[in-house]
HTML snippet that shows the backbone in 3Dmol.js (N, CA, C, O; Angstrom):
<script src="https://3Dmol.org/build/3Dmol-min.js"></script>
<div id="view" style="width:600px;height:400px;position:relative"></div>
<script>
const pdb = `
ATOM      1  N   UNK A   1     -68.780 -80.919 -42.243  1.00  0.00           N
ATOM      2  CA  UNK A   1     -67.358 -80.594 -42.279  1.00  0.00           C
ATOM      3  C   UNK A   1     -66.548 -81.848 -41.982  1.00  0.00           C
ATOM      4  O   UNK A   1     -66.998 -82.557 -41.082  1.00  0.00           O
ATOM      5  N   UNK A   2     -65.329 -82.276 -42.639  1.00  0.00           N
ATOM      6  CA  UNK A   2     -64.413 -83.387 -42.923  1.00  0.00           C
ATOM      7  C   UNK A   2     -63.887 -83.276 -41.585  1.00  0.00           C
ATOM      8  O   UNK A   2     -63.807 -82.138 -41.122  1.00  0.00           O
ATOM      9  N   UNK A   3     -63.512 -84.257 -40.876  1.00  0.00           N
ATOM     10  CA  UNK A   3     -62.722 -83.893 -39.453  1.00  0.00           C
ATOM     11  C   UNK A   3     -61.240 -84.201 -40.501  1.00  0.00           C
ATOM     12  O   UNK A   3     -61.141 -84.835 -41.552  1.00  0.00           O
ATOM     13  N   UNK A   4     -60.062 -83.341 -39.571  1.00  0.00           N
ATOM     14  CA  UNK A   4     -59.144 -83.298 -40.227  1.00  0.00           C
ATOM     15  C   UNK A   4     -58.026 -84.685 -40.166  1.00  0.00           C
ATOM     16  O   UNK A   4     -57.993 -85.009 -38.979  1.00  0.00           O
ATOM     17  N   UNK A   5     -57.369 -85.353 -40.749  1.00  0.00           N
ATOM     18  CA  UNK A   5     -56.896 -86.160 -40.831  1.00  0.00           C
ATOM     19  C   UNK A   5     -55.733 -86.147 -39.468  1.00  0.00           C
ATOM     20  O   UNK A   5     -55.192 -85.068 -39.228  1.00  0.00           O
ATOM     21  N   UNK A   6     -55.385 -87.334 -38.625  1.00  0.00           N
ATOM     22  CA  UNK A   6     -54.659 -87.267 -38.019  1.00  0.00           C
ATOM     23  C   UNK A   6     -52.899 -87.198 -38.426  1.00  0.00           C
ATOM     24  O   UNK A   6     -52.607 -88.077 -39.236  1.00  0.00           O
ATOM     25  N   UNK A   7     -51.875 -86.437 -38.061  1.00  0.00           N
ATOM     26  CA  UNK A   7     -50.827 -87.234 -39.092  1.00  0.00           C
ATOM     27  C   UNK A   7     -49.444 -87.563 -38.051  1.00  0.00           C
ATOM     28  O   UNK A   7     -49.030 -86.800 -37.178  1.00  0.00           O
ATOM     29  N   UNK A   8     -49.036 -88.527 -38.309  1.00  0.00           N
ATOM     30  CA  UNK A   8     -48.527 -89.223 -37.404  1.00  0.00           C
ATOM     31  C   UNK A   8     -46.863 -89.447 -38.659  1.00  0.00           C
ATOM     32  O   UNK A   8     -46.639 -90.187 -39.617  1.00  0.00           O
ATOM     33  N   UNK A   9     -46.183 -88.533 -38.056  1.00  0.00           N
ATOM     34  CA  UNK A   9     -44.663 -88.530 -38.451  1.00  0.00           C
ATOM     35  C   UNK A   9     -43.576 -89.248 -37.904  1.00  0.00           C
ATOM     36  O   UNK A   9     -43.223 -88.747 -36.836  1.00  0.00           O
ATOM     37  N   UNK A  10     -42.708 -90.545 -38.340  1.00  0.00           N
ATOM     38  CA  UNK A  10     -41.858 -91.439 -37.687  1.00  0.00           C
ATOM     39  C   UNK A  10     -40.353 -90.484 -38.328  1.00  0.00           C
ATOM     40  O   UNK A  10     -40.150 -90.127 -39.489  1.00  0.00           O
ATOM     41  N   UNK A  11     -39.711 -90.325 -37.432  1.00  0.00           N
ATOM     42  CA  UNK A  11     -38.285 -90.498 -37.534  1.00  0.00           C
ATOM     43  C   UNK A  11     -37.498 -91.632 -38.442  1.00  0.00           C
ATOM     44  O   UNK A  11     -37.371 -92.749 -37.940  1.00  0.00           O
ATOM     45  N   UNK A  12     -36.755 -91.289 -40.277  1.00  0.00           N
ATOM     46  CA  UNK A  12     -36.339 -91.914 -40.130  1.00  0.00           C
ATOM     47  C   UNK A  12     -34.382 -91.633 -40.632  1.00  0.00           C
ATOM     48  O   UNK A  12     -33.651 -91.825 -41.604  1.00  0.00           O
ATOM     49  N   UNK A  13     -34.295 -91.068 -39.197  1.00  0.00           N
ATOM     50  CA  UNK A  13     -33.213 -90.720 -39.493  1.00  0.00           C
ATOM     51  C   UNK A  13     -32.273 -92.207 -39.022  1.00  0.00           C
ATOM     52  O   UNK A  13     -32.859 -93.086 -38.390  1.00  0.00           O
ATOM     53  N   UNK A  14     -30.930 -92.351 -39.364  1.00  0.00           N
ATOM     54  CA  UNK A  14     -30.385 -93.535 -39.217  1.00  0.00           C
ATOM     55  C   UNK A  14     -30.034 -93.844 -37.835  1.00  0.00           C
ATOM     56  O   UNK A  14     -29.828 -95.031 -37.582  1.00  0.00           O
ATOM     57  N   UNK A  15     -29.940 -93.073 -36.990  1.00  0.00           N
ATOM     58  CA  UNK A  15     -30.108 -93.188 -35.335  1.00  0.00           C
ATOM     59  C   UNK A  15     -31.363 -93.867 -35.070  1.00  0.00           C
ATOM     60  O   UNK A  15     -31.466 -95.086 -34.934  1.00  0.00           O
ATOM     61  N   UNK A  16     -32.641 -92.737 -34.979  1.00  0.00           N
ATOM     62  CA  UNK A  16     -34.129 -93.535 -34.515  1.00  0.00           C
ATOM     63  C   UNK A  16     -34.126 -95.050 -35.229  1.00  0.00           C
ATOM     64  O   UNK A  16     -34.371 -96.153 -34.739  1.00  0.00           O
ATOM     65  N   UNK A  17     -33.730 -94.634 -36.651  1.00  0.00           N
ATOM     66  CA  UNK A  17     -34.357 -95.844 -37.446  1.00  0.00           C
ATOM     67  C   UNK A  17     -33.542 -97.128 -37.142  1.00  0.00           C
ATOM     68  O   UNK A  17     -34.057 -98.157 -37.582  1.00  0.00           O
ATOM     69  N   UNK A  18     -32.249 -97.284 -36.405  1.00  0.00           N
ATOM     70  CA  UNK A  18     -31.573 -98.267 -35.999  1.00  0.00           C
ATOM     71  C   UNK A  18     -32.018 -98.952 -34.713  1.00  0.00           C
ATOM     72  O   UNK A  18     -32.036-100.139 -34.387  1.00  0.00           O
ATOM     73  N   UNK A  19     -32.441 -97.610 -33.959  1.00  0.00           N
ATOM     74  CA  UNK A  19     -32.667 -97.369 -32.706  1.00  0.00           C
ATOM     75  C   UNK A  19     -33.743 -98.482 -32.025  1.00  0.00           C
ATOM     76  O   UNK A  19     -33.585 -99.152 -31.005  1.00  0.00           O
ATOM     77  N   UNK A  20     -35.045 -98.434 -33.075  1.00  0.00           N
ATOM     78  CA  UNK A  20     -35.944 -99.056 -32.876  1.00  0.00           C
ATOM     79  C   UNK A  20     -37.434 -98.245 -34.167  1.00  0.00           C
ATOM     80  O   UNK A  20     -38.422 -98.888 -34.523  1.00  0.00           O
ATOM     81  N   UNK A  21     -37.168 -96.962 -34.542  1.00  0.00           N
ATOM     82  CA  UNK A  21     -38.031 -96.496 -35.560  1.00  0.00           C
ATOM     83  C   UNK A  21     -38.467 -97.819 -36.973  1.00  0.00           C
ATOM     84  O   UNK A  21     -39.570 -97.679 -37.500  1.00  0.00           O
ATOM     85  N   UNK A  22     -37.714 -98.793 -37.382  1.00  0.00           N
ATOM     86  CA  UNK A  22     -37.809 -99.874 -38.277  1.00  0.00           C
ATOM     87  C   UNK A  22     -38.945-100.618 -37.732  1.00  0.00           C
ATOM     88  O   UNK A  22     -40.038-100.850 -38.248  1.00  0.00           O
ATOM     89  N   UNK A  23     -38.543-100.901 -36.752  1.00  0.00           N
ATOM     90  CA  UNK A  23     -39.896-101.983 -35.924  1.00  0.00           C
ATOM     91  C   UNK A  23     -40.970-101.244 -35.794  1.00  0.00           C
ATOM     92  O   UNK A  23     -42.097-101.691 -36.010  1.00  0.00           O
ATOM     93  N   UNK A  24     -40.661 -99.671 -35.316  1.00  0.00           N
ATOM     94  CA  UNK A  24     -41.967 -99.050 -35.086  1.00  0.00           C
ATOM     95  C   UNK A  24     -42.875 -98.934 -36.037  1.00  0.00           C
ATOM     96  O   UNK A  24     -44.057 -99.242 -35.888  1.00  0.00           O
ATOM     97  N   UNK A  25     -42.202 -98.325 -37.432  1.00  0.00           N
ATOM     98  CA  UNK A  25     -42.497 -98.294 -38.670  1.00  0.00           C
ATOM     99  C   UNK A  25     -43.761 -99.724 -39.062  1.00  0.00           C
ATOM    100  O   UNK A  25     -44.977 -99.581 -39.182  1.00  0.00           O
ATOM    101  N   UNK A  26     -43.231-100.593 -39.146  1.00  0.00           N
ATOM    102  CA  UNK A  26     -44.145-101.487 -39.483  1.00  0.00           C
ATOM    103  C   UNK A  26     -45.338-101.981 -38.418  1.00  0.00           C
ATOM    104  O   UNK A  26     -46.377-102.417 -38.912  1.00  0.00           O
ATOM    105  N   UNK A  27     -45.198-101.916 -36.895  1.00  0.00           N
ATOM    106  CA  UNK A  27     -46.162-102.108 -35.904  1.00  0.00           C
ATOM    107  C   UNK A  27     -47.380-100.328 -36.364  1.00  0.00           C
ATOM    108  O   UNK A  27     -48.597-100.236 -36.526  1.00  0.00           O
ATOM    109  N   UNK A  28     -46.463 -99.450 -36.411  1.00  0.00           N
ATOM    110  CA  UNK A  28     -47.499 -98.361 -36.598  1.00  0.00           C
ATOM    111  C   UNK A  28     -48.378 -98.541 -38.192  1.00  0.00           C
ATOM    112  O   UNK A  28     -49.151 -97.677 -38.605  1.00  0.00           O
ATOM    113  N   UNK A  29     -48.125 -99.598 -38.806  1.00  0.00           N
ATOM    114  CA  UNK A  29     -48.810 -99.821 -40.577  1.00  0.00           C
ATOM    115  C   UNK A  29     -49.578-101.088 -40.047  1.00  0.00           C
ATOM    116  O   UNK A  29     -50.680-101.319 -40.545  1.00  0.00           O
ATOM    117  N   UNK A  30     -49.186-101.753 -39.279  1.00  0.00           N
ATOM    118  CA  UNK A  30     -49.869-103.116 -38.987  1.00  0.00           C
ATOM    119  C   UNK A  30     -51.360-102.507 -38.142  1.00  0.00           C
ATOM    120  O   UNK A  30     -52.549-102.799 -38.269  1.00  0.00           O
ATOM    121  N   UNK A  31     -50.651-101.570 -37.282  1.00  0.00           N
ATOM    122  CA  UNK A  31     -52.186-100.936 -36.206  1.00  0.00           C
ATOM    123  C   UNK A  31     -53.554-100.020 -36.873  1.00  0.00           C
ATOM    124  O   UNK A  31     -54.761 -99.929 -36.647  1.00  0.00           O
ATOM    125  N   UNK A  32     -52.570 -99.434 -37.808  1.00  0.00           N
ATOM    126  CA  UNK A  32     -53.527 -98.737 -38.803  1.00  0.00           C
ATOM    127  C   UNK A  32     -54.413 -99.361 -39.821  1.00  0.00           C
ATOM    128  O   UNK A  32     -55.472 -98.902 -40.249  1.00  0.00           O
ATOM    129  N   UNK A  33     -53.818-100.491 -40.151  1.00  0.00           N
ATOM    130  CA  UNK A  33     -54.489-101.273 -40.836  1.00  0.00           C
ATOM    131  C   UNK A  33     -55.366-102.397 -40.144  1.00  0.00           C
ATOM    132  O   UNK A  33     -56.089-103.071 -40.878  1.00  0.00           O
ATOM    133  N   UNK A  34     -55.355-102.587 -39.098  1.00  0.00           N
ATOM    134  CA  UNK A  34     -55.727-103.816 -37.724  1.00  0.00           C
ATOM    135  C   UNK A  34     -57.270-102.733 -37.406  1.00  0.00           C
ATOM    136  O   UNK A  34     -58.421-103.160 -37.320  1.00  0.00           O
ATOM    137  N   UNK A  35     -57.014-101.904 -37.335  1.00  0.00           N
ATOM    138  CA  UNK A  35     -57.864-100.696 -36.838  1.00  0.00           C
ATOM    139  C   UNK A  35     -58.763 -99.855 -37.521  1.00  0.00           C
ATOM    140  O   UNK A  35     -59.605 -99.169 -36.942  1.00  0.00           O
ATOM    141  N   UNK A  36     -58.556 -99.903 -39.078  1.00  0.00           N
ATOM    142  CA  UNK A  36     -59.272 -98.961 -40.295  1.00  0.00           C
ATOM    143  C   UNK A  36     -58.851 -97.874 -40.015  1.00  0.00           C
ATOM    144  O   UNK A  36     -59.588 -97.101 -39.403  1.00  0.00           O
ATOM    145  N   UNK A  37     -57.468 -97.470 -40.399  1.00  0.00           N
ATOM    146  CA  UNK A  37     -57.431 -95.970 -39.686  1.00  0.00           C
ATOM    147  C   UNK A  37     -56.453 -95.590 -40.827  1.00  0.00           C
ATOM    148  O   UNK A  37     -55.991 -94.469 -40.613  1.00  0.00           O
ATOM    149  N   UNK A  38     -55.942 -96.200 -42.070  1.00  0.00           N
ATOM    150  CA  UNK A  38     -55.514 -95.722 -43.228  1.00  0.00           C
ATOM    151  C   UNK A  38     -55.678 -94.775 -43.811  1.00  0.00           C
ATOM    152  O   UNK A  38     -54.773 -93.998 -44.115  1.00  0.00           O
ATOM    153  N   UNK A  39     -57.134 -94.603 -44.157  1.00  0.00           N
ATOM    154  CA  UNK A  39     -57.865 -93.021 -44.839  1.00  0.00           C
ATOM    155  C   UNK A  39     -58.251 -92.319 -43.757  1.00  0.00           C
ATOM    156  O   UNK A  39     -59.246 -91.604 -43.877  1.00  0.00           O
ATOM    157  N   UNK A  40     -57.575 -92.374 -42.529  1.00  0.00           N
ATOM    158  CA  UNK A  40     -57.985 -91.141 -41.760  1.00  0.00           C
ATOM    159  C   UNK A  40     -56.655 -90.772 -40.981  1.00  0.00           C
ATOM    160  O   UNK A  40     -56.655 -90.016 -40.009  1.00  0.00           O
ATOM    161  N   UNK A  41     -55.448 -91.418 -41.533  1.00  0.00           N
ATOM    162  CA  UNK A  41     -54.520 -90.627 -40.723  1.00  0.00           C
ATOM    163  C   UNK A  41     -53.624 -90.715 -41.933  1.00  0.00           C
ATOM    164  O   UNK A  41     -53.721 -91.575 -42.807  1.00  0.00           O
ATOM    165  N   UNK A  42     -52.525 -89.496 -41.886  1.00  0.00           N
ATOM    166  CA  UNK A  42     -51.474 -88.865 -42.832  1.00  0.00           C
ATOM    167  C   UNK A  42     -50.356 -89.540 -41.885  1.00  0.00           C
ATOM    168  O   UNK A  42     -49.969 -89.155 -40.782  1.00  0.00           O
ATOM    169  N   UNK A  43     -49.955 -90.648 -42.632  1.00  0.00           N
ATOM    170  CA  UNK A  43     -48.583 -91.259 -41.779  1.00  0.00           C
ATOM    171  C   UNK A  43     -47.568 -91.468 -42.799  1.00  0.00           C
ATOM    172  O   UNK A  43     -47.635 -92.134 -43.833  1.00  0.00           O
ATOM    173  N   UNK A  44     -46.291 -90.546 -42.158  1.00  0.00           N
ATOM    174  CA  UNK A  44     -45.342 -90.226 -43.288  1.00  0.00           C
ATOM    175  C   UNK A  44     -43.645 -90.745 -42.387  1.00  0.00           C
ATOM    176  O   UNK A  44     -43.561 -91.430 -41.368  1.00  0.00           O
ATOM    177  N   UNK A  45     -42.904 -90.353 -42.906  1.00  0.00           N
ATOM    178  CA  UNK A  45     -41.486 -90.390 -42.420  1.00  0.00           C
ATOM    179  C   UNK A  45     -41.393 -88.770 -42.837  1.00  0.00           C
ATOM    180  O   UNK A  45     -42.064 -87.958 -43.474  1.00  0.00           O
ATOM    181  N   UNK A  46     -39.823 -88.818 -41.887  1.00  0.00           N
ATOM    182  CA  UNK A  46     -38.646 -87.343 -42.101  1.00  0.00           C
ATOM    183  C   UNK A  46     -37.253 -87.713 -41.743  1.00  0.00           C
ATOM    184  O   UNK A  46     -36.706 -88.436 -40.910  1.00  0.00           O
ATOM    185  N   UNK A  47     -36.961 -87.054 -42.552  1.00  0.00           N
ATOM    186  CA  UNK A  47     -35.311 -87.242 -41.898  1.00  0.00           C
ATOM    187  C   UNK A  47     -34.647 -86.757 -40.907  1.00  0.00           C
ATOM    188  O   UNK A  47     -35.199 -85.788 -40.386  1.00  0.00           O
ATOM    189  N   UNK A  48     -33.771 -87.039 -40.502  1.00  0.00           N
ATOM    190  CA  UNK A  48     -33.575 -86.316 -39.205  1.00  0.00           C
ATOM    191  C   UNK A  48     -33.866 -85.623 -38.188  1.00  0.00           C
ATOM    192  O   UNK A  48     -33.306 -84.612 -38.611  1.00  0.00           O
ATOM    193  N   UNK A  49     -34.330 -85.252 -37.046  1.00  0.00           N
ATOM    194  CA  UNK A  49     -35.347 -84.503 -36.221  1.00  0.00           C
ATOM    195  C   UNK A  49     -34.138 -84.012 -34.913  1.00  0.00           C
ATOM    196  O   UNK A  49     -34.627 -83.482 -33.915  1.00  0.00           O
ATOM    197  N   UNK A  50     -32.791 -84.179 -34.954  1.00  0.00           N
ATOM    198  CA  UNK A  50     -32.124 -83.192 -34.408  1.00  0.00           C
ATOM    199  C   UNK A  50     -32.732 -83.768 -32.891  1.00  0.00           C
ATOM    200  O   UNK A  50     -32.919 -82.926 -32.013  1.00  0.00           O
ATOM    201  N   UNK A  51     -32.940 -84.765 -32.694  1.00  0.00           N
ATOM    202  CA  UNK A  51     -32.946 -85.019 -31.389  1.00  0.00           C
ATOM    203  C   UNK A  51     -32.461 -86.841 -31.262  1.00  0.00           C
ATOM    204  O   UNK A  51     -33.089 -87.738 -30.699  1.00  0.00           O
ATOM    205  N   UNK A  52     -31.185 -86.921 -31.980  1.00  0.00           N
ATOM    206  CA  UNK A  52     -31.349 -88.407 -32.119  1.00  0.00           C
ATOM    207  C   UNK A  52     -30.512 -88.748 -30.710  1.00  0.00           C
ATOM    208  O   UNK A  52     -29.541 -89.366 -31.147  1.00  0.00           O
ATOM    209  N   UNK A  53     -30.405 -88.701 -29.674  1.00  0.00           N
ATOM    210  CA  UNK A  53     -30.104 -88.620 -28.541  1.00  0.00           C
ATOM    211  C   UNK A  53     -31.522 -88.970 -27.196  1.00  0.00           C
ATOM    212  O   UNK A  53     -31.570 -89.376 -26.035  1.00  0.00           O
ATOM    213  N   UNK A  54     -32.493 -88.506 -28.268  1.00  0.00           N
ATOM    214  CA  UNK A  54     -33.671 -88.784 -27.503  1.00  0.00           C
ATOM    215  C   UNK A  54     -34.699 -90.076 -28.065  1.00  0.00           C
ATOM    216  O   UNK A  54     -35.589 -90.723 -27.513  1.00  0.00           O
ATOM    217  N   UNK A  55     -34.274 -90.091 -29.040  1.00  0.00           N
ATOM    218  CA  UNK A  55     -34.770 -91.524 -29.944  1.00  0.00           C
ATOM    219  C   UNK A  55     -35.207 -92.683 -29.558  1.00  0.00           C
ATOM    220  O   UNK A  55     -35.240 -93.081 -28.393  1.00  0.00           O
ATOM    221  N   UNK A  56     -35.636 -93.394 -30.740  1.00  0.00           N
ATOM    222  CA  UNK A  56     -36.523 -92.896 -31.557  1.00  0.00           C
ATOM    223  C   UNK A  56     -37.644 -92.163 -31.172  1.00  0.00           C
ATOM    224  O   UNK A  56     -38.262 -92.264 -30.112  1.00  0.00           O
ATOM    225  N   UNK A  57     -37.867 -91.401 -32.130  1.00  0.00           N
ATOM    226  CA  UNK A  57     -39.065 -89.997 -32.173  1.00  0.00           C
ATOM    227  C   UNK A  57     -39.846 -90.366 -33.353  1.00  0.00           C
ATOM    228  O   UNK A  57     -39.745 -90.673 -34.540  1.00  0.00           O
ATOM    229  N   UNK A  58     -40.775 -90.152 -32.292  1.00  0.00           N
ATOM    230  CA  UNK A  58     -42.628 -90.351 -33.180  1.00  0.00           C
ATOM    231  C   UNK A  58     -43.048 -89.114 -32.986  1.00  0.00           C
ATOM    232  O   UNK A  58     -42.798 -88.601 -31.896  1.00  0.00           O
ATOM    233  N   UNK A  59     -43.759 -88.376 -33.965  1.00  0.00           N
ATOM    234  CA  UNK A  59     -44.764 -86.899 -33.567  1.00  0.00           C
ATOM    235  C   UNK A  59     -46.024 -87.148 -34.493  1.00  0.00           C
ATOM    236  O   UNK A  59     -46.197 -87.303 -35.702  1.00  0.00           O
ATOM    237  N   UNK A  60     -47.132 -87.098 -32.924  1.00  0.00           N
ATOM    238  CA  UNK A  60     -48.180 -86.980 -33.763  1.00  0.00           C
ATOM    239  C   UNK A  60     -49.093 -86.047 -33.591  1.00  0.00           C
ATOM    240  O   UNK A  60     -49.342 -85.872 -32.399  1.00  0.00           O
ATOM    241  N   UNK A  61     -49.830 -85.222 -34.484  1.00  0.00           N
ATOM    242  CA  UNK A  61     -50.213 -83.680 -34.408  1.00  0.00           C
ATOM    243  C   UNK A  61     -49.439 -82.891 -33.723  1.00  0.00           C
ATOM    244  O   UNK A  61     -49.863 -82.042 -32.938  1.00  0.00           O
ATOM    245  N   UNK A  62     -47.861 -83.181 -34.044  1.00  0.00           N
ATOM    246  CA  UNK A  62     -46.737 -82.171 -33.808  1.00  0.00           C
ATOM    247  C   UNK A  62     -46.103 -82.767 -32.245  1.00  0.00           C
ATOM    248  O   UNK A  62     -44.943 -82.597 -31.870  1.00  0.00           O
ATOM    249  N   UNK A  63     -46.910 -83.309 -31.671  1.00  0.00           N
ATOM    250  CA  UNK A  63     -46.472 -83.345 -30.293  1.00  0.00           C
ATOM    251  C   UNK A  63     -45.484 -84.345 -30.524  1.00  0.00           C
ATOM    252  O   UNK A  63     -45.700 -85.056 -31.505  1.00  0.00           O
ATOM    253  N   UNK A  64     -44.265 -84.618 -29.744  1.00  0.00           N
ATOM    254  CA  UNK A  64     -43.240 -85.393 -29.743  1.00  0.00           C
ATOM    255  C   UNK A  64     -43.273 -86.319 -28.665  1.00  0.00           C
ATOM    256  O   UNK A  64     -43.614 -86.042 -27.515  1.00  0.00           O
ATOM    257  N   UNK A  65     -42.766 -87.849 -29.241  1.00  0.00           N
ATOM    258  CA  UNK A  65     -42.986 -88.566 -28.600  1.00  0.00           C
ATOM    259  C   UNK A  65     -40.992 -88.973 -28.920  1.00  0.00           C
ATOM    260  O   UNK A  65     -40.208 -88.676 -29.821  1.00  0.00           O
ATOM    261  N   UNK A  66     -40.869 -89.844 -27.504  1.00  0.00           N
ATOM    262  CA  UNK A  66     -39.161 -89.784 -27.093  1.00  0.00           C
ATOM    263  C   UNK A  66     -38.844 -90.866 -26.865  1.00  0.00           C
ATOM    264  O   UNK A  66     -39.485 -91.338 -25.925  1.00  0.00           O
ATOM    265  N   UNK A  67     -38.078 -91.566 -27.322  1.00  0.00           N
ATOM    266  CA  UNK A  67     -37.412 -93.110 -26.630  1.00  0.00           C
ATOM    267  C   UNK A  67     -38.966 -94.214 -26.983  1.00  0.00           C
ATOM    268  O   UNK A  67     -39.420 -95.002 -26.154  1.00  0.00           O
ATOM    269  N   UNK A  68     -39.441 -94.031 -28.131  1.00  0.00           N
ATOM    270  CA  UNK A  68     -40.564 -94.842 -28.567  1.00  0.00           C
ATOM    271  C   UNK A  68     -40.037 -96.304 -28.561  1.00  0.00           C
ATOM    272  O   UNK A  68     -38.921 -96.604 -28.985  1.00  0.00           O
ATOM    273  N   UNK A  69     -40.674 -96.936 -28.193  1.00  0.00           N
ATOM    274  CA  UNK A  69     -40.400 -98.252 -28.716  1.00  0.00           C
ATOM    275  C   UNK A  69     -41.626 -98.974 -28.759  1.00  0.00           C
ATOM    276  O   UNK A  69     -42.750 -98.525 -28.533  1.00  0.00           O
ATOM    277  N   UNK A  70     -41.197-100.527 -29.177  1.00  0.00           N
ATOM    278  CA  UNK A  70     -42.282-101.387 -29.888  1.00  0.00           C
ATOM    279  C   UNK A  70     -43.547-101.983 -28.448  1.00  0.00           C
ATOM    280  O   UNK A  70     -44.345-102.882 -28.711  1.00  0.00           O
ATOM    281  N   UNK A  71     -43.528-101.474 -27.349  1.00  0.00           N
ATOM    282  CA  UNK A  71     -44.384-101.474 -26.293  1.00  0.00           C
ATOM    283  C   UNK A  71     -45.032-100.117 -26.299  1.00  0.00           C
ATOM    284  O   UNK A  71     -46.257-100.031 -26.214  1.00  0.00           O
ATOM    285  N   UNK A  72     -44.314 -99.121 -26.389  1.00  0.00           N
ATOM    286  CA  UNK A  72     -44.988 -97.560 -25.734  1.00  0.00           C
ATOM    287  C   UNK A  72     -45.638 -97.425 -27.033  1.00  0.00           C
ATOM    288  O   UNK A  72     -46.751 -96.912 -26.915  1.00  0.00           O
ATOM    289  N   UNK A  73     -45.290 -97.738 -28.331  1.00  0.00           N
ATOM    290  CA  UNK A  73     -46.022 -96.954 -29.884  1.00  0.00           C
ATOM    291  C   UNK A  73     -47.329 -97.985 -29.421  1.00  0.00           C
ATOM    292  O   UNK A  73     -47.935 -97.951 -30.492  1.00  0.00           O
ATOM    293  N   UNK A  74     -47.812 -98.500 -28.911  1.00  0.00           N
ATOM    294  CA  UNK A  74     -49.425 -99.201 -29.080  1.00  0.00           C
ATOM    295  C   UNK A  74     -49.784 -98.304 -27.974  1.00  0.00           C
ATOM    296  O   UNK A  74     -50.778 -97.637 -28.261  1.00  0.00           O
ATOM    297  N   UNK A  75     -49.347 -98.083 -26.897  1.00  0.00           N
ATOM    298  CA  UNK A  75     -50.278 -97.677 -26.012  1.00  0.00           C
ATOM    299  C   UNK A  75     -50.006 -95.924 -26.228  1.00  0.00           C
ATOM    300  O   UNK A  75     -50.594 -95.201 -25.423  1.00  0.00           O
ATOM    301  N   UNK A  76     -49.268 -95.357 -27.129  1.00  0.00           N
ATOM    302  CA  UNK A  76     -49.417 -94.246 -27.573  1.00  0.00           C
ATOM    303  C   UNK A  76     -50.528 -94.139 -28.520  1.00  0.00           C
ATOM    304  O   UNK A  76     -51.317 -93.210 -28.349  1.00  0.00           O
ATOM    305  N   UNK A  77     -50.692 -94.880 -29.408  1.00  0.00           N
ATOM    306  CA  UNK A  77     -51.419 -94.994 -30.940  1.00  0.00           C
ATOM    307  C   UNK A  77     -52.812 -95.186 -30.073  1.00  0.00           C
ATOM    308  O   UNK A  77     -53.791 -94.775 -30.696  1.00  0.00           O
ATOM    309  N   UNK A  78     -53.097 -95.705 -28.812  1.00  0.00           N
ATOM    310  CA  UNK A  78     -54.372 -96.043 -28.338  1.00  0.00           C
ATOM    311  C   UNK A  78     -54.856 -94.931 -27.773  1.00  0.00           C
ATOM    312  O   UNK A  78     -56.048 -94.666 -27.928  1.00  0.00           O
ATOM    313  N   UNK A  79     -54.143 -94.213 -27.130  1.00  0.00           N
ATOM    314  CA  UNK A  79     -54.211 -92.748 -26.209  1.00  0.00           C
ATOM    315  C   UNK A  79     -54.444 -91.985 -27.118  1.00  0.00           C
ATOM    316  O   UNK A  79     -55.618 -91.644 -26.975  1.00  0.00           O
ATOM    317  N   UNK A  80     -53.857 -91.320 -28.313  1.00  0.00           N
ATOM    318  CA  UNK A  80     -53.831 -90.518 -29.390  1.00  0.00           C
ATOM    319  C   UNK A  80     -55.110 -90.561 -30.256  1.00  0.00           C
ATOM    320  O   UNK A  80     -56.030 -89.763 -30.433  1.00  0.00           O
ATOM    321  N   UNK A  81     -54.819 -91.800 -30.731  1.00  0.00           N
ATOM    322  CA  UNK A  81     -55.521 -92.484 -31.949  1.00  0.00           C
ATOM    323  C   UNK A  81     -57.148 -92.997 -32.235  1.00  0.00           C
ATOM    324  O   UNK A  81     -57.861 -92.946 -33.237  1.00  0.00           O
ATOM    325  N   UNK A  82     -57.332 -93.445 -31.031  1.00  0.00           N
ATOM    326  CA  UNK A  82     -58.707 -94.112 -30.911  1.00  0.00           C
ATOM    327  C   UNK A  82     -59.478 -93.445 -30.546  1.00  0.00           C
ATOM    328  O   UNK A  82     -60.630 -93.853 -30.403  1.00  0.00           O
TER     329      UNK A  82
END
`;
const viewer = $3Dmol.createViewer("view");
viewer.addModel(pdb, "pdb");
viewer.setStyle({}, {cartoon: {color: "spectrum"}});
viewer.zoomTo();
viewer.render();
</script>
């Protein structure tokens, strides 16, 4: 049986994505690729997530992550991910 793909959703509404979601965006493609983890995780964008007050927002297997930035997305992606 296939283990199921991880999927890891960035905020890119124009709040997060100003916020710091842009930087995250490319550190979370740089780690996946640093790591071999391309064909095993579903990493997408969305628009808006109605919490841009709490921003930027990362969710991965639904769980929400708050005030992400370019320090906490590695040691999230390591906790989660690895």
């Amino acid at each position: 049986m296939e283990k199921k793909k991880t999927s890891i959703v960035i905020c890119l509404g124009s709040s997060c994505f100003s916020r710091g979601n842009k930087e995250n965006l490319e550190i979370i493609k740089a780690y996946l690729k640093e790591h071999n983890l391309e064909d095993k995780v579903d990493f997408k964008g969305e628009l808006c997530t109605e919490n841009c007050n709490k921003g930027p927002i990362v969710k991965i297997n639904g769980k929400i992550f708050q005030d992400v930035d370019a320090r906490s997305i590695v040691e999230i992606l390591n906790n989660y991910i690895l």
